[in-house]
Every structure is written in structure tokens, then in C-alpha cells.
N, C-alpha and C positions, 0 to 999 in steps of 0.2 A: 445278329445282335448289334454287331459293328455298326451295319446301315442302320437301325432305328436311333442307333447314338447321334451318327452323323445328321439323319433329319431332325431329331431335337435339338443340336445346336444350331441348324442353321435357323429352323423356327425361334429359339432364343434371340437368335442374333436380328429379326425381324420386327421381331416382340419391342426390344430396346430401342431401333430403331422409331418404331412406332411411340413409343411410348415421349422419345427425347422431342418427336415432331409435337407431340399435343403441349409442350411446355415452352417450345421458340415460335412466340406469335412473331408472321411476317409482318402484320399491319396491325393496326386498329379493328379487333375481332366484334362482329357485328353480334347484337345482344337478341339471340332468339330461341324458340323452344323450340328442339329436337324432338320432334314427335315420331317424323321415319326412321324406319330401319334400316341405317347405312350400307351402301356398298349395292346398292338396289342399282341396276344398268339406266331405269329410268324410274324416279319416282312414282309409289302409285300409294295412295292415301284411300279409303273405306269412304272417301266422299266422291271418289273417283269412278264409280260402275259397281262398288261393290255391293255383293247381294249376299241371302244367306244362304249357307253352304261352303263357300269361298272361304278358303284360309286368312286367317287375321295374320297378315303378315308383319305387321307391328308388333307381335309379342310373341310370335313363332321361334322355337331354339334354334330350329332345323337351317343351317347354310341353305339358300337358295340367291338364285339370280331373277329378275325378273326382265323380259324383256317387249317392250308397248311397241303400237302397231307403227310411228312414228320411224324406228330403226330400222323399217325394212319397205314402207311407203314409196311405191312406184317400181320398186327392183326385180328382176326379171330372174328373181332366185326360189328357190323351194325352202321345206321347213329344217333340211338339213346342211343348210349354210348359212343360216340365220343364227340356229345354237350352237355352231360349232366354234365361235368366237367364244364362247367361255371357258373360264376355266374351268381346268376338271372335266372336259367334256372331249370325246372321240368320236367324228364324226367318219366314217367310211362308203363311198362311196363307188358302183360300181362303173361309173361312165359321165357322161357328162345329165345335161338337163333331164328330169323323168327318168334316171335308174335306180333301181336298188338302193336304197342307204337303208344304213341303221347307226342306233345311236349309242355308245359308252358309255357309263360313269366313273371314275375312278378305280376303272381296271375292272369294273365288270362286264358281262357281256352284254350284246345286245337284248337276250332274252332275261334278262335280270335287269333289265330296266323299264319298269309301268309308265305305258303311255295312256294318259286320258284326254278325251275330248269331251267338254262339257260334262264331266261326269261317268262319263262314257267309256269304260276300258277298250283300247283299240287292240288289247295281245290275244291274241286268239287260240284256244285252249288246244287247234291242232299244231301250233309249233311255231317256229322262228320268231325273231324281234320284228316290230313294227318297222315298214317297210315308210320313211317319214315322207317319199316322194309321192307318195298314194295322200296326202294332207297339204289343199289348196292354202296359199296364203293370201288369197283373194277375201277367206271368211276368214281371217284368225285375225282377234282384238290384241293379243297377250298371250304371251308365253310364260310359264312360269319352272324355275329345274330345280325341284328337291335333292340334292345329295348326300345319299347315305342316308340317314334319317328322315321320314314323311312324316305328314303334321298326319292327325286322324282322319283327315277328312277324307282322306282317300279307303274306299273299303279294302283294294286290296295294295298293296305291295310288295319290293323284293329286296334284295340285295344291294342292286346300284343303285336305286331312289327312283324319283317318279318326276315325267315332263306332262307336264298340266297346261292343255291348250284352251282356251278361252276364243269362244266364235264373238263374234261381233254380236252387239246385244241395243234395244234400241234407243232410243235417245229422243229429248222432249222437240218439237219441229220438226221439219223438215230438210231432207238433204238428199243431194243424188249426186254422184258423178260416174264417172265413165274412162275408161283408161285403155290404150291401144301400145302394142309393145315390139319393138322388131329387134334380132340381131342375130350373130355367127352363126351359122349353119342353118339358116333359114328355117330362126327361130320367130317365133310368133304369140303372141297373146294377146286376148280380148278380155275385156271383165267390164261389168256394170253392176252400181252399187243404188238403192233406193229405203229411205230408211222416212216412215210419217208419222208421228205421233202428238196427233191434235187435241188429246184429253187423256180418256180414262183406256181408249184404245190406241191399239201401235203395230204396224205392220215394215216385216222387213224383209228384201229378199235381194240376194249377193249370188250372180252367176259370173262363171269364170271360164275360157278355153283359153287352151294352151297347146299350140305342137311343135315339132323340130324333126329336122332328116339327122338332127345329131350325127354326118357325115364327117368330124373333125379327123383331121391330120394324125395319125398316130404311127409308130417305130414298129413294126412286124417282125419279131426273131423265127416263127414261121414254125416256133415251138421246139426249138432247138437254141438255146442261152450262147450256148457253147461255139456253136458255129457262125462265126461274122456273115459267111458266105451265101447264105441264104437269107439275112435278113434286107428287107426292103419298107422304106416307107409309103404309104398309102393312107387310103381315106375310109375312115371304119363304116363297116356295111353293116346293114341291119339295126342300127341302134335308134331307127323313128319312134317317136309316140305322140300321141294324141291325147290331149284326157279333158274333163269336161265335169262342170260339178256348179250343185244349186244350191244355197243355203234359205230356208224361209222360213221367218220365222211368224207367228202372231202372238198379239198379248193383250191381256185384261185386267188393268186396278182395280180389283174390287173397291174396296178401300185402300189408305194410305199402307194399311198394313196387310192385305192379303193380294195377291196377285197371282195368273195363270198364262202359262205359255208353251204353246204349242209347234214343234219346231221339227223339220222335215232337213236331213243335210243327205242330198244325194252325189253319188260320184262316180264317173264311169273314164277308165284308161284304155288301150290300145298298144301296145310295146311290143319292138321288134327284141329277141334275145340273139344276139353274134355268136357265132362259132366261134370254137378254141382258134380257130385258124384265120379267120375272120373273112372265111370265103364268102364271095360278093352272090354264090347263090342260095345260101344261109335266107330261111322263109320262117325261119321259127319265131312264135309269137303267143307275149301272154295278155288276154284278156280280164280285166279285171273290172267288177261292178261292189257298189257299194250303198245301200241306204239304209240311213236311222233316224226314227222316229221316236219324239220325245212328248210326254205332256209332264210338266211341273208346276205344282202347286205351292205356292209359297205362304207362309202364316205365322205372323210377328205380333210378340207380344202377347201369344195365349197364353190361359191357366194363370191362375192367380199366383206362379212363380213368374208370370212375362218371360216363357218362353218364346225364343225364334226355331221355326221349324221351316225343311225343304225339303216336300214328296217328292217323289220320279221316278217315272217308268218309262221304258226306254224297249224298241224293241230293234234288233240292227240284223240284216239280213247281209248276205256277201256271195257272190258267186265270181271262182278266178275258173279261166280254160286253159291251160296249158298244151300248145299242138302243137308238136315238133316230125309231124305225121312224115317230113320225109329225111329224119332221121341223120339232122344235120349238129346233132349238138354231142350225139355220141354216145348215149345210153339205148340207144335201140329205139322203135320208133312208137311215139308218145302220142296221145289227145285224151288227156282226161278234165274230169271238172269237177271241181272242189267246193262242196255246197255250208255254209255254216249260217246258220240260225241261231238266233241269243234274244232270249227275253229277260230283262230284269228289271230289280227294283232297288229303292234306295229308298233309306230315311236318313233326314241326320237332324238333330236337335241340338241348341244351345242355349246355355244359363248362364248369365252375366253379372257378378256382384261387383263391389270395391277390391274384393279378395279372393273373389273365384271366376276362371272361363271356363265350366265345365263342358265337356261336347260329348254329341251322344252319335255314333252312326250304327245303321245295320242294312246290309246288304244281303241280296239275296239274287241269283242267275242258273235259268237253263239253257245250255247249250249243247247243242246238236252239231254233227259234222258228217257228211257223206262225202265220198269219192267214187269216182266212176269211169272204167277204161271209155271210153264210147267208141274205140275204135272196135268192141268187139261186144259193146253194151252189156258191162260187167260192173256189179256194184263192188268195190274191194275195200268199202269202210262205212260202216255206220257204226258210230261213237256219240256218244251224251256223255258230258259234264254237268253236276249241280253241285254249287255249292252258297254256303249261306258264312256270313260274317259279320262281329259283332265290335265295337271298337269304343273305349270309352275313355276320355282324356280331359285334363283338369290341369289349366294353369295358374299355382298359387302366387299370390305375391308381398312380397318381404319388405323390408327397410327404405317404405317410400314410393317403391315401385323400381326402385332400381335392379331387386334380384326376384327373379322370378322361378320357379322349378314347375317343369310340367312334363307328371310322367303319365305314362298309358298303357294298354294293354289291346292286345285285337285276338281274337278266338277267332279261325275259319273251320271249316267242318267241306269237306269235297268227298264227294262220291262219284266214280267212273265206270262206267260200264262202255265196252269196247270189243268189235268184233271187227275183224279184216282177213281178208281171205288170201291166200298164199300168190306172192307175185309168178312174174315169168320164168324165175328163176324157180321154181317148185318147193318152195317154205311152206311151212307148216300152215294153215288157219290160223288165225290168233282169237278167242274169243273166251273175254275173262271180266272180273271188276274188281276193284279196289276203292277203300273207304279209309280217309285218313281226317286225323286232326292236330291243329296247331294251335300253338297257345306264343303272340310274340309281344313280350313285354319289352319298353322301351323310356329312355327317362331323356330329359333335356335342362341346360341349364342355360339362364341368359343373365348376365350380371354388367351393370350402368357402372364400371368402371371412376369413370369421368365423364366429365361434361360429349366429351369426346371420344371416351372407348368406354368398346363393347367388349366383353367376353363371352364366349358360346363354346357349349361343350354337351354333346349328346353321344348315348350307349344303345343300341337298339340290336335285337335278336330277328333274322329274320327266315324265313323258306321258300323253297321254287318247286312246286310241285311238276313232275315230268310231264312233258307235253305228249298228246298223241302221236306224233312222231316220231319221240324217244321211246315210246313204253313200245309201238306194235309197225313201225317202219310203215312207208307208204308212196314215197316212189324214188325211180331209179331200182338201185342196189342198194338199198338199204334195210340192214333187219331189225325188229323192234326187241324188246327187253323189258317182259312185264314185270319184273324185276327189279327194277328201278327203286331207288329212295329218292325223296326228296331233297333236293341240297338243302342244308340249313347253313347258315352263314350269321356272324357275330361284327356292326358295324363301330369303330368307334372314334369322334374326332374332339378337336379343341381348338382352338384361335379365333384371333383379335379382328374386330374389325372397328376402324379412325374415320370420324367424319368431322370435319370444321372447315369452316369460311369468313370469308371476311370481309367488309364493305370497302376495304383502301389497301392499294399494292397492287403489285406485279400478280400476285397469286392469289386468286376470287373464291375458289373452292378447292377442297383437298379430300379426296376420300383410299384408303386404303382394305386389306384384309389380307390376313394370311392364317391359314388353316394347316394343321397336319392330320390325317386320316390314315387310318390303318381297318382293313380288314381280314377274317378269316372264315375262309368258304370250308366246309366241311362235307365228303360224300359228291362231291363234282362232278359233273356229268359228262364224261370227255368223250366223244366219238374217235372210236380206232378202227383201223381199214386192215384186212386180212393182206394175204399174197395174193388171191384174187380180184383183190378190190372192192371187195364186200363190206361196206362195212355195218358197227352196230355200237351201240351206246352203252357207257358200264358206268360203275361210280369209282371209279379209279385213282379217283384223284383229287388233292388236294392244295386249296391254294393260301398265301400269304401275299396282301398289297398293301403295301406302304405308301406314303406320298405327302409333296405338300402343293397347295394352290397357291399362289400370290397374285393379287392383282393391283394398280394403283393406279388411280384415276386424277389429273390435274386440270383444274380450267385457270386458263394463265391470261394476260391482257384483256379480259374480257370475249374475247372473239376466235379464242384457241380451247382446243378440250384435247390433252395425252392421256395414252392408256396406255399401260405396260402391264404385261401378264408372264407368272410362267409357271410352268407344271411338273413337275417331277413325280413319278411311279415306277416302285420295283414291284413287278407283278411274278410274284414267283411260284413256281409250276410244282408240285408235292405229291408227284406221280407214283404208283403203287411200278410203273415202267420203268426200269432205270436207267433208260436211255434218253426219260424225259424228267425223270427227277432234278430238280435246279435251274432246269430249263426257266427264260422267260415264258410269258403264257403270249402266245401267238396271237397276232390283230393290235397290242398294244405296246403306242410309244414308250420311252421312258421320257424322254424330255419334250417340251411345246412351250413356244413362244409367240408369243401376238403384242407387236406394237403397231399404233393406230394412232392417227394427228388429224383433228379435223378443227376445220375452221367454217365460222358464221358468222355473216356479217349480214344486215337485214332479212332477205327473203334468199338470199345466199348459201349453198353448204356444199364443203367441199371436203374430197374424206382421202386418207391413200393409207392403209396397213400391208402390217408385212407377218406373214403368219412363215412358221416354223416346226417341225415335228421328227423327230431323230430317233432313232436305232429301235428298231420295230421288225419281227419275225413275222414268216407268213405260216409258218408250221411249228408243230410240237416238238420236234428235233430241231430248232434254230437252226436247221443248215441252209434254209432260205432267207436272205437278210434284205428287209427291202432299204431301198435309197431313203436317202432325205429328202423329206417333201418341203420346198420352198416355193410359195407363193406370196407376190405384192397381186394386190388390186389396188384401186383406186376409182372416184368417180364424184359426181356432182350433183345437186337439184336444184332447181330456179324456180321461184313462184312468183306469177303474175297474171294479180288479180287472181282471177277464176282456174288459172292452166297451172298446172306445175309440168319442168321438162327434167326429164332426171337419166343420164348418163353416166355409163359403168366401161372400165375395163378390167377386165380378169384375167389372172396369172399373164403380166403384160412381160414377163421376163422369160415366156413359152415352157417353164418347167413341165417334161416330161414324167407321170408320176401315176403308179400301180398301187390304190387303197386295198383294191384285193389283186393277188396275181396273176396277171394275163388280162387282167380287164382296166386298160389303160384309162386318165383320165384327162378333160380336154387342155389343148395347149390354150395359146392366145386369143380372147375372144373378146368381143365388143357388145352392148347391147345400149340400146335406146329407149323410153315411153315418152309418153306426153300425157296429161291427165286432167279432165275440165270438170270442174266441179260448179251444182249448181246453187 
């Protein structure tokens, strides 16, 4: 109770701050209409790409950030160093370029956070969070990160909220360029973009390669902490990958108001996985393939209510290989291949008056999932998911248009039928189903303050139904637990967010926010490991997260932009264990920092942050405590005419630094593109 006292004053003391700024005009305050939703990473306005389906983000309660293709244009990074600059965001990482990540929200985990692409849910109903290094940002227009609260439009989500990626979509003319990329550890990238739309038709297609020997420098303890005497540094083995991916899309204006598009995003990886030891004869490697297939219909202005409406069906296929055939990673030796099928559909409708945004979605997916030893040509899972979703939301508006309330409600309905045949360790069969339904009401408020603040305050109910991995185990040593409940979880936040500028002075624009968020997970789904190392999944456990976001953005002499950010989370652990009861919950900071300076001067831009992340556990028992992770980058882009050249260096200060333990990540590295556009 102490800690929720302390975060509401220091949110108090923000609050006042804020509020003293929107009354000391620096200059002569320029006279215009605020129509965006401040605190946006880069403006994006409903005349900017927007279609329907898309979140109205001008009158959305929900905190999000949005971030356009502009902040990350030329850079030799993936999707999980793009949003791990915001706040409230935990990005984890298991290696350098092409490994593992996954993504946080506000102390939840990675599998409590909905990633979609185009509509697209990328969490796959046999397990784990989205893998964000498997998603080219060769195609991605726009990123968009709901926290804690999701507007409707999304059919399903969780606990931590939802990262909404936007592929590139096509545009009136024509455009093409091409972009070539080299740096540290004989890193590599190609990509070509071609985008034509000379009338009523429009064709696009975005291919992308990317590899690296990801052979950086890393500290070797040789899996002994304790003993100086054996450790040595070296050059990490096995960490290459390859991957390769095609976006293309077509399209037809019916008329102004109906439109059809047909879109094909394929994607295929290569990765070596390192031994615990990081022996240089380590051969072990995962294969991963990916394609989805879209047709959307779009239809504006039907029915004599001039509804807008957006069909789509979506069909996404996946096949990963995991071969660790000669039995270098430590579980015995491995080749299996993990098959997942998913057909779905989507509707979503919306009604727009002077005093209503009604929105209507429904959702509906079959998914399939097979596994297969093939070292001995054994099927050991065939599982189906269906579930159907129904979501319906309405933003009213009050006193002018300054206070808005929009509450909602989402019905899902899932049914699981699952069968898996007992591992090498002689388990049972597993072969069962379960049929569940949720009901998650959620309200939001948005109130026009002043000219200049905003207030937002949103209550949302949500559940994570168990994944195929959790209810019946499926590989390694791990056993399933058809047993399982669904975590249900209670999201709820409130703060300010300041936007004003001004045409004369030192100081051109000013934007702030500060939020405090708390939630409570109920029925958690903790993986515990026996004396043999067995482990299996229980609901054991309960959690408490508190926290606040702060961010503050300044553009000063014209030609300067500051950013200061910082994040506070007590994620606290309410184990049925008593040895973990109180505990922090493992994987996440309590405190992050990100300050960022860039400057622009014509076709000029030059950028150097310095990010920050402090006192973080790697286990349930906190008695592994990892370092504090410090990293500055810094880097440039230059356009001329037709070419932009754009230049990075990362962690230039060599910080040594384990997102998960034992799997280092890289020190000092450099990287270069060049990009000719035609």
C-alpha cells in the first residue's frame, strides 16, 4: 500500500508540473486547432493511409504510441529495437541481429502481449510470445503499441495490450528504391521496394535479405559464475542467420468507396542456436518458414445508416524444424517439425454520428497444430483450436467534444481438442478437450482538459487462455496440465498527457505524458521445475504491477528534438510458493531510462541516446540478479537527391549485457546502408 501511495505522489507531483507548463507561455503561442492526439512518437492524422478497420486514433482512450516508417528508414535493426525505445515497453533479447526477442508491456509477459500484423494475430495457439525477430522491417509502414487497454478493433486480446504492425500499403504514382547494408560481424542486407498505382489499379511488392555470422566478442564463464579461472573471452559460435521475406500486394477501386486487396507476405529464416557452452562444434539449428495470405474487401458508406465496413480472410500457414540431431544443446537429441495452420475471418463495421463512434467486430479462426519427432517418424501432437469473437464499442461525446466515454465489451467462445503422445521420458498420452467462454467488459475516458491537456483514464477486464504447451507439454522435459485455468487479469490506468507550441522562442514545441498503471493477474500460469528437472505448468500464482510511464519530448532552436523517458514497475510475484511469495516477477526491470538528442538541419540528421534498465531477476527465487544494462548509440542519415546514406553505431561504450542468462548480447558494433530511390 506504501508503494501505491509513493507512485501517486510522484504522479501528483507530474500532474502539477504539467499543468504549471500549460500556463508559462515561453513565446507568443501560435493560434491553431489541435486535432491530434498528443504525445504520438510521429504524427499520423486519418488523412495519412488511413483505411477502415484502423483505429481512430484521435479519439481512442487507450495510451498508445505510434511509431511511422520515417524512425527507423535505412537502419540495419529488427522490430525489437525499434519499440523498445518506449515507454513502458521491455524488450529481451537473446543475441545479437536475427535472435529470439520478445516483447513486454508494463510487467506483463511476453505471451500476454497480442501481436498483429495487418489484422493478422501472429501468437500462435501452441505457445510462446511472438518471436518479433521473425518480422521484416523492410514491409512495415507503422507500428502502433496499445497499453493495457485495446481499442475494439482488435478481436482478440490480453493482459499487456497489443503491438499493431501496419505493412506498407499503396500509394497514388509511382516509386521504387533499393537499399544495400553492411556491418559488424559480417552483417549484410539487401531489400527492394516497387510500389505503381496509375488509376483504379495498384501493385506492390517489398523483398528483403538479411544475414550475419553474428560471431561477436563475448566473456565465456564456461558455466561456472563462481570460478574466475576458467573463464575466457572469445567469439560466439553458431549464432549465423539468414532469412528472406516477400511482401505483395494488389489492389482494385471499385469506386471511391469500395475497394479490394490481395496480399501474399512470405517469410523464410535459417538460425544457428549456441550451446550453453558455446562450443565452436555446436551444429544446432532452427528453420523457420512463414506465409499469409490475405483478400479484403472494403465497403464505405453502405446501408442507409452509411455504414463503413472491412471483410478478411486470411489464411497463414508456418512450418519451424528444430535439429539438434547431434545433441549439442543438452536435452537429448532432437529433429522435430512443428506444423501450424490457421484459417480466419474478420468483420468489423462502423457508425459515425455527431455523438456516436459505434464499432462493431467479429471474429472467427481454425487452428491446427502438428508435431513430429522425425528422427524416428513419430507424430507426438495433433491439436485444433476454434474460436469465435464478438466485440462491440461506442464512443459517446459530451460537452463540445471535449469529454468523451467509450465503453465495450468482447464475448470470445474457444474450443480445444488436443492429443499428444507421451515423450522419451515415458508420460502418459495426453488426449482431451476443453470448451471455455469469456465475457471482457472494458470502459475508457478521454477529457479536453485545456487547450493543452488531455486526461485518459481506462478499466478493462481481460484472459489468456493456456496455450498448447502449457495444458499437454511437447518438447524437451516438459509436462502438460490439462488442468489449467485461464489467467484472468484486471487492467487499470489514468494520466495526463501536454501538447503546445509556439511560433517565437527558444522552445518550438513541447509535448509531455505521464500515466500510472496498475494491474492484477489472477490464476498465473508459473512454470515450476521438480529435482529432476522436469518441469510443468500450474496456476500457482499471483501477481500485483504497479508503475508509472513518463515521457517528455522538446524541439528547441528549431533544429534540436529532446526526449526523456522513464519507467518505473513493481511487478510483484503472489506465489501460492513461499519461497517465491514477494518475490519480483523474473525478466522484468523496475526502473528504464531513455534520453535521446537529435538534431536536423536540411537533408541532415543526426541522433545519439542513451538507454538505461536496472535491477531485474532472471528467476523466480531472485537469487539471480542480472547487471544493469547501459547502452548509448548514436548515428546519422544524409539525403542527396535520389541516395540517402545513413550510419549507426551501437553500444559504442562495449556494455557487456545478458537479456536472458547465458545468452550474451553484442558489444561494439558499427553498421552502414546507402539507399537510391527512384
Amino acid at each position: 500500500m506504501k508503494k501505491q501511495i509513493n507512485l501517486i505522489q510522484r504522479l501528483v507531483l507530474v500532474a502539477a508540473m504539467l499543468l504549471i507548463l500549460s500556463d508559462a507561455g515561453v513565446a507568443e503561442e501560435k493560434k491553431t486547432d489541435f486535432t491530434l492526439d498528443p504525445v504520438i512518437v510521429t504524427a499520423r492524422g486519418q488523412d495519412k493511409g488511413y483505411q477502415t478497420g484502423d483505429v481512430d486514433t484521435l479519439t481512442t482512450p487507450s495510451f498508445f504510441s505510434t511509431i511511422t516508417r520515417d524512425e527507423f528508414e535505412g537502419k540495419m535493426e529488427n522490430l525489437s529495437e525499434v519499440i523498445e525505445t518506449q515507454a513502458g515497453i521491455q524488450v529481451r533479447q537473446s543475441g545479437g541481429l536475427g535472435s529470439f526477442s520478445t516483447v513486454s508491456m508494463r510487467g506483463a509477459s511476453s505471451e500476454q502481449v497480442m501481436v498483429f500484423m495487418d489484422g493478422v494475430l501472429l501468437n500462435d495457439a501452441s505457445g510462446g510470445g511472438v518471436d518479433l525477430s521473425n518480422i521484416a522491417l523492410a514491409d512495415v509502414a507503422s507500428v502502433e503499441i496499445y497499453q493495457g487497454t485495446s481499442p475494439i478493433n482488435f478481436g482478440s486480446t490480453s493482459i499487456g495490450g497489443v503491438v499493431n504492425i501496419q505493412t506498407r500499403r499503396s500509394a497514388k504514382g509511382f516509386n521504387a528504391n533499393t537499399l544495400a547494408g553492411y556491418g559488424s560481424f559480417n552483417t549484410r542486407k539487401l531489400s527492394a521496394f516497387i510500389n505503381h498505382k496509375p488509376g483504379k489499379w495498384d501493385y506492390l511488392i517489398s523483398a528483403d535479405y538479411m544475414d550475419s555470422d553474428n560471431d561477436f566478442e563475448i566473456d565465456n564463464d564456461n558455466g561456472t559464475p563462481d570460478n574466475p579461472l576458467d573463464d575466457r573471452t572469445e567469439d560466439r559460435n553458431n549464432a549465423r542467420f539468414d532469412q528472406s521475406n516477400v511482401l505483395a500486394r494488389l489492389g482494385l477501386d471499385f469506386t471511391p468507396e469500395a475497394r479490394i486487396d490481395v496480399t501474399n507476405k512470405w517469410f523464410s529464416k535459417n538460425q544457428g542456436i549456441p550451446s550453453w557452452n558455446n562450443s565452436p562444434r555446436a551444429e544446432t539449428e532452427l528453420d523457420t518458414e512463414r506465409n499469409i495470405s490475405t483478400l479484403k474487401l472494403t465497403l464505405n458508406d453502405v446501408t442507409p445508416l452509411h455504414l463503413n465496413t472491412s471483410t478478411q480472410v486470411d489464411y497463414l500457414v508456418k512450418q519451424e524444424v528444430y535439429d539438434d540431431s547431434g545433441n549439442h544443446i543438452g536435452l537429448g537429441r532432437q529433429k522435430s517439425r512443428y506444423d501450424t495452420d490457421r484459417l480466419s475471418g474478420r468483420f468489423f463495421a462502423e457508425w459515425l454520428t455527431d455523438r456516436h463512434s459505434l464499432r462493431l467486430t467479429l471474429d472467427a479462426l481454425n487452428e491446427t497444430y502438428e508435431a513430429e519427432n522425425e528422427l524416428n517418424n513419430e507424430k507426438t501432437n495433433d491439436s485444433d483450436r476454434r474460436s469465435f469473437s464478438a466485440g462491440i464499442q461506442d464512443t459517446v461525446f459530451f460537452a463540445n467534444d471535449r469529454l468523451s466515454i467509450t465503453p465495450a465489451v468482447r464475448y470470445t467462445h474457444i474450443s480445444d481438442d488436443f492429443s499428444a503422445d507421451g515423450d522419451a521420458l515415458g508420460i502418459d498420452p495426453v488426449d482431451d478437450a476443453r470448451t471455455n467462454d469469456h465475457f471482457m467488459p472494458q470502459i475508457g475516458v478521454k477529457f479536453q482538459a485545456s487547450d493543452h491537456v488531455t486526461v485518459k483514464s481506462n478499466l478493462a477486464k481481460y484472459f489468456r487462455e493456456p496455450s498448447f504447451f502449457e495444458l499437454f507439454g511437447d518438447r524437451g522435459i516438459f509436462l502438460g496440465n490439462p488442468e489449467l485455468e485461464a489467467e484472468s487479469g484486471v487492467n487499470f490506468d489514468i494520466g495526463l498527457q501536454y501538447f503546445r507550441q509556439w511560433s517565437e522562442g527558444r522552445l518550438n514545441r513541447l509535448s509531455a505524458k505521464a500515466v500510472y498503471f496498475c494491474s492484477q493477474v489472477d490464476d498465473m500460469i508459473t512454470r515450476t521445475y521438480n529435482a529432476r528437472g522436469i518441469g510443468k505448468a500450474d496456476n500457482i500464482s499471483e501477481a500485483s504491477i504497479n508503475g508509472i510511464e513518463t515521457r517528455i519530448s522538446a524541439e528547441v532552436f528549431e533544429n534540436f528534438r529532446l526526449i526523456g523517458q522513464y519507467t518505473f514497475q513493481d511487478a510483484e510475484n503472489k506465489s501460492r510458493i513461499a519461497s517465491f511469495d514477494g518475490n519480483q516477477l523474473p525478466g522484468k526491470f523496475r526502473h528504464s531510462w531513455l534520453g535521446r538528442i537529435e538534431y536536423n538541419w536540411q537533408q541532415l540528421k543526426l541522433y545519439t541516446e542513451y538507454i538505461n534498465e536496472s535491477d531485474m531477476y532472471y528467476d523466480s527465487a531472485n537469487l539471480l540478479e542480472a547487471s544493469t544494462k547501459t547502452e548509448v548509440n548514436c548515428g546519422l542519415s544524409y539525403l542527396m537527391d535520389s541516395w540517402r546514406i545513413s550510419l549507426e553505431a551501437k553500444n559504442i561504450a562495449d556494455d557487456r549485457y545478458e537479456e536472458f542468462n547465458g545468452y550474451p548480447l553484442p558489444g561494439r558494433s558499427f553498421f552502414a546502408s546507402i539507399k537510391y530511390s527512384l
